[in-house]
Legacy VTK file of the C-alpha trace (Angstrom):
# vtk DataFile Version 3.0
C-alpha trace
ASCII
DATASET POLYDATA
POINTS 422 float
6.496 -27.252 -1.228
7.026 -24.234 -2.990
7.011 -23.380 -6.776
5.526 -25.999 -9.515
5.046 -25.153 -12.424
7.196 -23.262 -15.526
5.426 -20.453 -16.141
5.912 -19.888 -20.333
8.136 -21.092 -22.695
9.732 -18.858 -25.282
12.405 -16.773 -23.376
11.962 -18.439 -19.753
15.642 -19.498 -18.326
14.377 -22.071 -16.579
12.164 -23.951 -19.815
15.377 -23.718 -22.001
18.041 -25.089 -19.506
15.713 -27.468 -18.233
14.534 -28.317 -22.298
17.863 -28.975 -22.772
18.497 -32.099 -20.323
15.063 -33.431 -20.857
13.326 -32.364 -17.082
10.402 -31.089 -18.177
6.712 -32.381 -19.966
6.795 -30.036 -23.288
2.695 -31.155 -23.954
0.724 -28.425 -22.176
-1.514 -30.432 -19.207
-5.330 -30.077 -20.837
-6.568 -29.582 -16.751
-9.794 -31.009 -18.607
-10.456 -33.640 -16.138
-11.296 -31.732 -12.741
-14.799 -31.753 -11.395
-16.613 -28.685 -9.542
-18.548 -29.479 -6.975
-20.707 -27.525 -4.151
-21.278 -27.498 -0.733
-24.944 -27.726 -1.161
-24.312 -30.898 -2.999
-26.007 -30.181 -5.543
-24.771 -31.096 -8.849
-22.791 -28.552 -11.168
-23.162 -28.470 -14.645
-19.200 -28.199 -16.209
-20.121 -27.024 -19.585
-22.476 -24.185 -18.207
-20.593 -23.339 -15.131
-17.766 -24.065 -16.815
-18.717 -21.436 -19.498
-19.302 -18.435 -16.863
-15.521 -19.503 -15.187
-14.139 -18.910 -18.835
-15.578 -15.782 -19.029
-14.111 -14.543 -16.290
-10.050 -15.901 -17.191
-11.242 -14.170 -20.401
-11.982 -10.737 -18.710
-8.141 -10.808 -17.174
-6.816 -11.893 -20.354
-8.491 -9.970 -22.865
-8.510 -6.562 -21.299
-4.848 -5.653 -20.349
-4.844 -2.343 -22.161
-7.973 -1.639 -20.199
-6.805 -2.679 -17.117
-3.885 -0.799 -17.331
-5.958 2.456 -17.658
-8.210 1.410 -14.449
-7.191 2.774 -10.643
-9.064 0.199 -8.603
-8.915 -3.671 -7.672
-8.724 -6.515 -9.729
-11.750 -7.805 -7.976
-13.479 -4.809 -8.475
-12.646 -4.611 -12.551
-13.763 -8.496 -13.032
-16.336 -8.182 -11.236
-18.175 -5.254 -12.762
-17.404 -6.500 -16.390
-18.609 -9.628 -15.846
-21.686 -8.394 -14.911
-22.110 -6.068 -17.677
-21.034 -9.056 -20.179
-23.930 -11.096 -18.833
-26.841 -8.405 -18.961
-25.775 -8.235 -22.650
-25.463 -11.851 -23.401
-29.402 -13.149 -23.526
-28.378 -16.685 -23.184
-26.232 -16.707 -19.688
-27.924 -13.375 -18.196
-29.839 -14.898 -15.728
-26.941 -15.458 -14.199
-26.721 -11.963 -12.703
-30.320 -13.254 -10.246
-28.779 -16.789 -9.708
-26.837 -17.895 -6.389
-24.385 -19.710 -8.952
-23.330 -16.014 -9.988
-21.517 -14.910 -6.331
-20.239 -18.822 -5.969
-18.191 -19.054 -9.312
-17.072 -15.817 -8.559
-15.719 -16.614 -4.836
-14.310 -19.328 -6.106
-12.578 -17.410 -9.125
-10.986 -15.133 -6.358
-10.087 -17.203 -4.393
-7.463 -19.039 -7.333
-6.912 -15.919 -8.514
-5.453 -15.039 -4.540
-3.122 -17.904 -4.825
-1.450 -17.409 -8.174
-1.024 -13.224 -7.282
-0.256 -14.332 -4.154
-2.554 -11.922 -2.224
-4.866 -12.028 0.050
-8.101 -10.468 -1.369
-8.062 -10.179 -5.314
-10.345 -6.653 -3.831
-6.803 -5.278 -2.441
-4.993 -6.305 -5.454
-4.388 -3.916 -8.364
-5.824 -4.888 -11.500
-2.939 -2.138 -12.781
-0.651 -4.476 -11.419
-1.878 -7.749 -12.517
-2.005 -6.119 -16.181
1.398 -5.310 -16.254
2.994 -8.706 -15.731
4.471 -10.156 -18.873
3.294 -14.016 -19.559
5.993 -15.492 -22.018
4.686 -17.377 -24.986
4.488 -21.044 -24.739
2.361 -23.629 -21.873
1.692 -21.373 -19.282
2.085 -24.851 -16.855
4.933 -26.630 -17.967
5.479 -29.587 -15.588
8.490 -31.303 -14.307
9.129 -34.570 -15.165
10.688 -35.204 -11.712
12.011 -33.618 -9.338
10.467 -30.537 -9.321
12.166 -27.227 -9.029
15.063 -28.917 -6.766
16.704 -28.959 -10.656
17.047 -25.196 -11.334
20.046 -25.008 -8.500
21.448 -28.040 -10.350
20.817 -26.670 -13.362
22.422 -23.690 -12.435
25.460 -24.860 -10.752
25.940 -27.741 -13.481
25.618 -30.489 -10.974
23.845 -32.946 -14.152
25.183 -35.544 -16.118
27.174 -34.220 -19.114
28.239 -30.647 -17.385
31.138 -29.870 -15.656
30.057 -28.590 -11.947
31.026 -25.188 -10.589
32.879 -25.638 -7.049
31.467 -22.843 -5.227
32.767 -24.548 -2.308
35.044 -21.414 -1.100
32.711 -18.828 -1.708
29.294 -19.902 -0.965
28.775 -20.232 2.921
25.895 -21.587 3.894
23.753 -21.076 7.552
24.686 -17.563 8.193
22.279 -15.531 9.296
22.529 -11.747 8.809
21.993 -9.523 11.869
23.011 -6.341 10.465
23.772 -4.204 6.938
26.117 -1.316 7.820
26.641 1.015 5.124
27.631 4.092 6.988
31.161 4.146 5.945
31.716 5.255 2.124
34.528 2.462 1.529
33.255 -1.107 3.270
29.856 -2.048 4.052
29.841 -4.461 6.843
27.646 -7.395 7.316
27.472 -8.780 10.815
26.052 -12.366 11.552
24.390 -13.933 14.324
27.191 -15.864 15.082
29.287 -12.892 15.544
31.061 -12.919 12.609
31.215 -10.052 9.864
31.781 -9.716 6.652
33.059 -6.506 4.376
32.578 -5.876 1.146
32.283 -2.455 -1.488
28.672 -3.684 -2.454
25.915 -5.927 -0.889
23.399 -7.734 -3.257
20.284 -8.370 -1.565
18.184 -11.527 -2.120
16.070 -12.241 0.784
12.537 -11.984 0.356
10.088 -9.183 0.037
8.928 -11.001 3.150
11.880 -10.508 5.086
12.750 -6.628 4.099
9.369 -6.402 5.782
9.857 -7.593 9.016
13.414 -6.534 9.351
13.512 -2.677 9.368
16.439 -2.755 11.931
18.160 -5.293 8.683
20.157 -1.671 7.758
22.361 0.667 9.510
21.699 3.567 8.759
17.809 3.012 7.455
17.239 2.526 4.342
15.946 5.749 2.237
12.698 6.953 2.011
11.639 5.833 -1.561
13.102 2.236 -1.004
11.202 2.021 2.640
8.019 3.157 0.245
8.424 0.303 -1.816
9.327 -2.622 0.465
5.569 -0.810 2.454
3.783 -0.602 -0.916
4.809 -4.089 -2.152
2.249 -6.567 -1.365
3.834 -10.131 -0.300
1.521 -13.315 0.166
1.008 -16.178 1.799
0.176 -19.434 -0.748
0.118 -22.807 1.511
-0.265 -26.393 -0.203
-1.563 -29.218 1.643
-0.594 -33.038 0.531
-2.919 -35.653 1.658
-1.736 -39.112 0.894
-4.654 -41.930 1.317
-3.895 -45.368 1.328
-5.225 -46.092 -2.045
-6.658 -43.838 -4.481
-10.129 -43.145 -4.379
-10.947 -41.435 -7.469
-11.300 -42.082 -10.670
-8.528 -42.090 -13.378
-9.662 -39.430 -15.627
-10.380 -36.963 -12.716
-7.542 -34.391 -12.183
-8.701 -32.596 -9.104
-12.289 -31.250 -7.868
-12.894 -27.014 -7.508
-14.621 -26.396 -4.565
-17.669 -23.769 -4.585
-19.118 -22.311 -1.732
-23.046 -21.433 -1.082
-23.498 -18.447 1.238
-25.665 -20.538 3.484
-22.726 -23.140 3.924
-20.046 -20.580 4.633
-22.378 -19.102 6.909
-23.329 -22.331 8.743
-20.714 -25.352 8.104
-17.665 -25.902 10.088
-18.334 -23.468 12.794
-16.237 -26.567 15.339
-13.091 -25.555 12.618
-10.985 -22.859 14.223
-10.460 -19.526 11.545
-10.062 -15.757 10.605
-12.739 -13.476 11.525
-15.046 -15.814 13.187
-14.401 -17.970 9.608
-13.327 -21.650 9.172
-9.623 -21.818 7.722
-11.005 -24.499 5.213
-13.404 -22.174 3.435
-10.785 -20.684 1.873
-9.577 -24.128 0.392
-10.379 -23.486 -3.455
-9.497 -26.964 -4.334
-7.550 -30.694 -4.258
-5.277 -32.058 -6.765
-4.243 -35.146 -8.078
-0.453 -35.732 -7.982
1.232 -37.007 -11.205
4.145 -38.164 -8.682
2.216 -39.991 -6.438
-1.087 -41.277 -7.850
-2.121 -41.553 -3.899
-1.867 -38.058 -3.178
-4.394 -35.447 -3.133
-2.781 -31.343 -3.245
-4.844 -28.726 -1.474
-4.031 -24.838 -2.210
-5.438 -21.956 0.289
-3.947 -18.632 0.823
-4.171 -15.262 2.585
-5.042 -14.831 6.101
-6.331 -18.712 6.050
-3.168 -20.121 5.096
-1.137 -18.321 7.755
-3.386 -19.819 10.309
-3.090 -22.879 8.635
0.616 -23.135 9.574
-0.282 -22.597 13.216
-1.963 -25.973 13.331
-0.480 -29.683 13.844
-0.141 -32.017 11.327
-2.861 -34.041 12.855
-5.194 -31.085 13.201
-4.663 -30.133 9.276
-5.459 -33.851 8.472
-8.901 -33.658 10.495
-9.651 -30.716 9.095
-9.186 -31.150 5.191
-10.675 -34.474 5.618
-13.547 -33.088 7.090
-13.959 -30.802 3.813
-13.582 -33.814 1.171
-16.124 -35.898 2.551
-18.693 -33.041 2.744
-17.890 -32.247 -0.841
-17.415 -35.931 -2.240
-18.813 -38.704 0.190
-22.036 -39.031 -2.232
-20.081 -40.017 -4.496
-17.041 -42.101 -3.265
-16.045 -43.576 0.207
-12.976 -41.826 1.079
-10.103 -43.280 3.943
-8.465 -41.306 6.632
-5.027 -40.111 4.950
-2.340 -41.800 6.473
-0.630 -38.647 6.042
-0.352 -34.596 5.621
2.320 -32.816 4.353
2.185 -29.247 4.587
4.105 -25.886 3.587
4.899 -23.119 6.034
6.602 -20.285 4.144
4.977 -17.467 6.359
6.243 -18.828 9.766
9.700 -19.354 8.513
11.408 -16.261 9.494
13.323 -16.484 6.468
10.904 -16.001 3.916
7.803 -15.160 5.668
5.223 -15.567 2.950
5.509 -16.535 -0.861
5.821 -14.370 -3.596
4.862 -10.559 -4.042
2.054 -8.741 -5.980
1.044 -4.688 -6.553
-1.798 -3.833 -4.148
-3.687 -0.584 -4.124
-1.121 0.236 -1.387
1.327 -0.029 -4.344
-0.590 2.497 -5.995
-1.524 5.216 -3.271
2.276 4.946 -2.411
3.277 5.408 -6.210
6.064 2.681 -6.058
6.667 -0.181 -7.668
8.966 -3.786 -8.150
11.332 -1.403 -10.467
11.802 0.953 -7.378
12.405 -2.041 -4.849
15.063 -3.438 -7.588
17.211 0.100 -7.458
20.484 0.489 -5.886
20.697 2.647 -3.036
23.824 4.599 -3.028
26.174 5.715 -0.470
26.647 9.824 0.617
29.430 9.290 -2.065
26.900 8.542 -5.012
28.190 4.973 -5.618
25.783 2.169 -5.633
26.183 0.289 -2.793
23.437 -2.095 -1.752
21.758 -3.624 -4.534
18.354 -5.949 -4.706
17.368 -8.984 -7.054
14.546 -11.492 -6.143
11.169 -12.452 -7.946
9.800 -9.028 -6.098
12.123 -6.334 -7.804
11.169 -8.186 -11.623
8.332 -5.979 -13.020
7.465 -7.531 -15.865
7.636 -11.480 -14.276
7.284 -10.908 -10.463
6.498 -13.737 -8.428
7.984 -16.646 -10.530
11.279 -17.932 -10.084
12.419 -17.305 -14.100
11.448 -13.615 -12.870
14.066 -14.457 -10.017
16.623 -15.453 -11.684
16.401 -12.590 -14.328
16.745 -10.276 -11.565
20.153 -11.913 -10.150
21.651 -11.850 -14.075
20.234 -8.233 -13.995
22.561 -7.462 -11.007
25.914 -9.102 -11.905
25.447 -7.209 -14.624
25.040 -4.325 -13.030
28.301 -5.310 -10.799
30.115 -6.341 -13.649
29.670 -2.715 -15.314
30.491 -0.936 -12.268
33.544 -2.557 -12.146
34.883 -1.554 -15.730
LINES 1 423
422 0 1 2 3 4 5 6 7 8 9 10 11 12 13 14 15 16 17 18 19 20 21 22 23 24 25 26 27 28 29 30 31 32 33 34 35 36 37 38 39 40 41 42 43 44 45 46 47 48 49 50 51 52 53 54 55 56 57 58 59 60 61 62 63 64 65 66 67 68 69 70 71 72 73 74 75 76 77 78 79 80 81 82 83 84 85 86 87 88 89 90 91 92 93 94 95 96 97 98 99 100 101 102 103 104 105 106 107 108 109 110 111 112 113 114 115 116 117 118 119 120 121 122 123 124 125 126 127 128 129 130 131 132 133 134 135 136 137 138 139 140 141 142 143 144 145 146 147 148 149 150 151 152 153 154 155 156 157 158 159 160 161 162 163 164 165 166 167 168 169 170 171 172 173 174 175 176 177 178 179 180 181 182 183 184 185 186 187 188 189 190 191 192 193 194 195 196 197 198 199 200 201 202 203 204 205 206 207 208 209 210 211 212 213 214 215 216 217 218 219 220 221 222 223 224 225 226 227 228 229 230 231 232 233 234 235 236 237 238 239 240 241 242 243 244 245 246 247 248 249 250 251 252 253 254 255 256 257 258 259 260 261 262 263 264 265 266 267 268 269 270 271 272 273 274 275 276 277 278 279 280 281 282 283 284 285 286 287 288 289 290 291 292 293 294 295 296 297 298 299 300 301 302 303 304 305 306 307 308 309 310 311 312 313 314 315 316 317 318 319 320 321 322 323 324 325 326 327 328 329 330 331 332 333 334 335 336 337 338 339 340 341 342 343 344 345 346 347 348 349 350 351 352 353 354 355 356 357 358 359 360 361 362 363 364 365 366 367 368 369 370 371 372 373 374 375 376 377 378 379 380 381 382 383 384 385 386 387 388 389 390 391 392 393 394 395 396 397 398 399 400 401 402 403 404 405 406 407 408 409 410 411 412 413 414 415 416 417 418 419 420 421
C-alpha cells in the first residue's frame, strides 16, 4: 500500500541491510515492456513518442545546476525547455503544432505528481526537486517479497540468522497523543487519549508532515514561529494505488503496464457520469496500470493530488466500476477484459494518522523561505536546551520522501540525543 521501490543503491540503509539477507532483485527492472495508449484510440508510436517522453526525464536530470538557479515551478522550467529544445531540433519540432505535444506532457506531470508527491508539478519547485540527492545504483530496486514489511524486521533483527531486539518494555503500541506540553523547563509531558501521560526531558517527533499539519493544538505552548513556517511551507501529498485483480490475466506476457494519455477533447467530454474535482472525473488523473510481479493477475493503478483524495471517499465497489470503466476505453480494441473480482485500495490521506504520503518543496516553500532542514531543528525550551526534536522522510533534505531518507533522519536524532547526553 505504501512505499515500493528502493530508491538507489550505493549508501541507501535499506539496499545494504536488505542486500545482505538476499530480499531484494539487484538487476535494475528495464520498464521496456509498457505500452502508451490514448483516449482517442488512436495508435501511439513508442519509439517517437517515446523519444519526446525521454526528453523530458532528460530536462529534470540534466539540468540540476540550472534548476537550482531558477525561482519558479517545475512545470513551468520543463515545460519552457522543452519547447525551446524542440524549435531547435529540425527533426521532432513539429511537435511544438501537434496535439501529441500538450498530451505527453500531461501525462509527464501527472507521474511526475506522484513520485514528488504533489499535486500540480506547476506548484512544485523545480529548486526543490533539484536539490534532492538520488544515490548511485537502480533507481527501482524491487523486493523479492514482501515488500517494505522487511525494513521493521530488518531493523529490529526479527530474520533468520540475527538475534532479535525485545523492545517489548519500551515500545507501546496504540497510543494516541492528545497533547505535547513543553511549558515546564525540566519534563515535557505527553498526554494520551486514553488519559494517560507520559514525561520525559526530550520528545522526538515522528509523525508525519501530514499530521503536524492538521494538529496545531498537537503543542502546548505553540510551536515557534520559524518551525510553524516550515510545517505551512512544506508541501505534503496525496499518492493513492489502486489493485485490480481479474480472474485471469488478460495481457500479454511481455507487457509491463500501459501509460495512459489524454486528448483535450476526451478530458473535456468522457466520463462526465464519473464523480470528480472541479467539475473533473477522478479517473483522468489515473496516469497508468501496472502489472504485478507478485500476482501475475493483478493490475496497479497510481493517481494523486486532489483526485486521489476523492478517490478514498469512494466504496470499493464504486472504485472497481470506475477504473474498469477507464481500461476498457483505453484497451477493449485490443483485448476483452473481465470485471475484477476485486479492488484493493490505499487511503493514506483519510487516515488521521498520516493524512497524505510523503512531502515535497512547493513555491510556498520558497515565498516562506523554509525548508526540510528547518522542519528537522530542535526547538528549545526558555532554558536554551533542545527539547522537542523531529525525524521523518520530511525533515531529510537531501532524500525527502523515501523511507532510506526516513530512517537517516531517526539515526540523525539519536545522535543528536546521544551527544546531548555526554
Amino acid at each position: 500500500m505504501g512505499a515500493q521501490w528502493v530508491h538507489g543503491q550505493e549508501g541507501n540503509p535499506v539496499f545494504q541491510m536488505a542486500k545482505e539477507h538476499q530480499l531484494v532483485k539487484e538487476e535494475c527492472p528495464s520498464h521496456s515492456g509498457f505500452l502508451l495508449v490514448n483516449s482517442s484510440r488512436v495508435p501511439m508510436d513508442k519509439d517517437v513518442d517515446g523519444k519526446l517522453l525521454i526528453m523530458i526525464q532528460e530536462i529534470v536530470d540534466d539540468n540540476i545546476e540550472d534548476m537550482l538557479k531558477y525561482n519558479g515551478s517545475l512545470g513551468d522550467y520543463v515545460s519552457d525547455k522543452l519547447r525551446a529544445d524542440l524549435s531547435n531540433n529540425a527533426s521532432l519540432s513539429h511537435y511544438l503544432s501537434s496535439p501529441r505535444f500538450e498530451e505527453v506532457l500531461e501525462f509527464f506531470g501527472k507521474a511526475e505528481n506522484s513520485l514528488d508527491g504533489s499535486d500540480s508539478w506547476f506548484q512544485t519547485s523545480a529548486r526543490g526537486v533539484a536539490k534532492y540527492d538520488p544515490l548511485k545504483g537502480c533507481n527501482a530496486v524491487v523486493w523479492k517479497k514482501g515488500g517494505y514489511g522487511n525494513v521493521l524486521k530488518l531493523l529490529l533483527k526479527q530474520l533468520p540468522g540475527q538475534t532479535p531486539i525485545d523492545l517489548s518494555k519500551k515500545l507501546i503500541l496504540n497510543k494516541e497523543v492528545n497533547k505535547i506540553n513543553w511549558s515546564d523547563t525540566t519534563n515535557i509531558l505527553v498526554e494520551c487519549a486514553d488519559g494517560t501521560i507520559y514525561t520525559g526531558e526530550k520528545v522526538l517527533i515522528t509523525v508525519s508532515l501530514g499530521v503536524l499539519k492538521t494538529r496545531p493544538d498537537l503543542f502546548v505552548p505553540p510551536l515557534p514561529s520559524w518551525k510553524k513556517d516550515a510545517i505551512e511551507g512544506l508541501f505534503f501529498g496525496s499518492v493513492a494505488k489502486i489493485f485490480l485483480r481479474f480472474p485471469h490475466k488478460w495481457w500479454p506476457d511481455e507487457v509491463e503496464g500501459f501509460n495512459l494519455f489524454w486528448t483535450k477533447q476526451d478530458e473535456k467530454t468522457l466520463f462526465k457520469e464519473i464523480g470528480g474535482v472541479d467539475g473533473k472525473p477522478w479517473v483522468i488523473d489515473i496516469f497508468g496500470f501496472y502489472a504485478r510481479s507478485e500476482d501475475p493477475q493483478t493490475l496497479l493503478g497510481w493517481v494523486s493530488g486532489p483526485s486521489a483524495r476523492y478517490m478514498e471517499t469512494l466504496t470499493d465497489t464504486q472504485v472497481l466500476i470506475d477504473t474498469t470503466k477507464v481500461l476498457r476505453h483505453f484497451l477493449s480494441s485490443n483485448y476483452t477484459i473481465p470485471d475484477p473480482i476485486r479492488t484493493v485500495r490505499s487511503s493514506w490521506f483519510s487516515n488521521p494518522h498520516f493524512k497524505g504520503s510523503y512531502s515535497c518543496s512547493s513555491l510556498k516553500t520558497e515565498s516562506l523561505n523554509t525548508s526540510a532542514s528547518e522542519l528537522g531543528a530542535p526547538v528549545v525550551n526558555n532554558e536554551g536546551k533542545p527539547v522537542l526534536l523531529f525525524a521523518g522522510e520530511a525533515t531529510n533534505p537531501l532524500h525527502y520522501s523515501t523511507v532510506h531518507g526516513a530512517i537517516e533522519t531517526g539515526w540523525r536524532e539519536a545522535d543528536r540525543i546521544v551527544k546531548l547526553k555526554v
